[in-house]
GUSE-372181 format. One record per residue: x, z, y negated of N, C-alpha, C in turn; residue in one letter. Coordinates in steps of 0.02 Angstrom, whole numbers, plus 50000, padded with zeros to 5 digits. Example, Ala and Ser with C-alpha at 12.3 -4.5 7.8 and 13.67 -1.06 7.14 Angstrom:
GUSE-372181
506605039050284506155039050225506605039050165a506425035450112506845035750053506455039449998s
//
This chain:
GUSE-372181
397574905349269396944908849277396804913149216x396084914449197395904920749144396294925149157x396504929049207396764934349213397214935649262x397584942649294398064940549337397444946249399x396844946549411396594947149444396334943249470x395884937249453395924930949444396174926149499x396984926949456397504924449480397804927049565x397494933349586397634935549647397194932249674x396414932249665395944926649705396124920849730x396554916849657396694909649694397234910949735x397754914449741398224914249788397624913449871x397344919549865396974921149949396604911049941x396304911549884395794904249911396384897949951x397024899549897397574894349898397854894549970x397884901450012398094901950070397494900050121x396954900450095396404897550153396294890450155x396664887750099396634881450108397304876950143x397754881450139398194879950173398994877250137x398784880150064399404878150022399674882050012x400344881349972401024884649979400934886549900x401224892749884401264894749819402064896149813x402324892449752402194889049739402454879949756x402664880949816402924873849821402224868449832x401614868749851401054866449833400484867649776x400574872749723400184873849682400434880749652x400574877349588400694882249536400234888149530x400234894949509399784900549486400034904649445x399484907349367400084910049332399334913549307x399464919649282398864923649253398954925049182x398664931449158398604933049098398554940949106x398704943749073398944951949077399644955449090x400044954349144400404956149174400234962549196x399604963149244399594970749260400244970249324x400264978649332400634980549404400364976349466x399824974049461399614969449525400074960549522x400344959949468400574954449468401374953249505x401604960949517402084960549534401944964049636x401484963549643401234964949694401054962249738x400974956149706400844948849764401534945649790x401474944049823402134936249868401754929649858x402254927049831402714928049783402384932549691x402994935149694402584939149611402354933649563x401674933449541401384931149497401764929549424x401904922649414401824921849335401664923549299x401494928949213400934928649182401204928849130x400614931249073400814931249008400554938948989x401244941148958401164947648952400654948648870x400394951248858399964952948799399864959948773x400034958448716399854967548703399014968048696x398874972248729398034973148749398024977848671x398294982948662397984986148613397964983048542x398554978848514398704975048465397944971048458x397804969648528397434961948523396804965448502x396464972548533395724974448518395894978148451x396134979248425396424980848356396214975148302x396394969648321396364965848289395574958948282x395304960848344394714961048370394284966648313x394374972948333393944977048287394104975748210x394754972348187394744970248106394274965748097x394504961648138394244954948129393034957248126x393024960048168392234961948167392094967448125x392424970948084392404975048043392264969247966x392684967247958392694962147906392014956647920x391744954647957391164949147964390654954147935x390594960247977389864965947967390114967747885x390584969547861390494969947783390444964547743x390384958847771390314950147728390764949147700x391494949847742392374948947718392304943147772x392734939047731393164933547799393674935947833x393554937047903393904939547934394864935547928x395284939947923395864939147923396284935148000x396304929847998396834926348034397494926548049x397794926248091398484928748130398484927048202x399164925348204399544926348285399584933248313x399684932248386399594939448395400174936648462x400884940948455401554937548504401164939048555x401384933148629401424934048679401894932648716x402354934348779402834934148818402584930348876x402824924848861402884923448961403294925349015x403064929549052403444932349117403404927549177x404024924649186404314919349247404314923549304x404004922249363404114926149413404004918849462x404054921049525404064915749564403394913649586x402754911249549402254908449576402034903149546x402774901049503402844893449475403414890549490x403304881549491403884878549508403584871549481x404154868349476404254858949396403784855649475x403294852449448402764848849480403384844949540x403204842449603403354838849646403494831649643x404084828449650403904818349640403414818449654x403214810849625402764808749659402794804749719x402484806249787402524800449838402404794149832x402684789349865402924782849853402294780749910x
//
């Protein structure tokens, strides 16, 4: 999901439909807020440094508005394993 708020939606949709997280459907967000560890099972996500990233956001648009090419880069992210993933299912025969 975009986000790990998001990512709490599809759990509720995922339970009204009647699937299992994750032994019927993977869910994994983006942020790692405190809400990710708040759900059953705790949410997957990807941790991001938020301030790094609008930092680099405001270079990057600082440099276009003075007619600089904005500067290119990675910006690390962590994947946090928690239990609202699992290796896809065989396939039925």
């Amino acid at each position: 999901c975009d986000d790990d708020k998001l990512a709490a939606g599809a759990y509720k949709a995922a339970r009204r439909l009647g699937l299992r997280i994750p032994d019927d459907i993977s869910v994994t967000g983006l942020d790692d807020l405190a809400l990710a560890t708040a759900l059953d099972p705790e949410l997957t996500t990807v941790h991001l440094d938020a301030e790094l990233f609008g930092e680099r956001g405001m270079h990057a648009l600082l440099a276009v508005l003075e007619g600089r090419e904005p500067h290119g880069g990675d910006i690390p992210v962590q994947l946090v394993v928690r239990g609202s993933t699992a290796p896809p299912r065989a396939p039925r025969d």
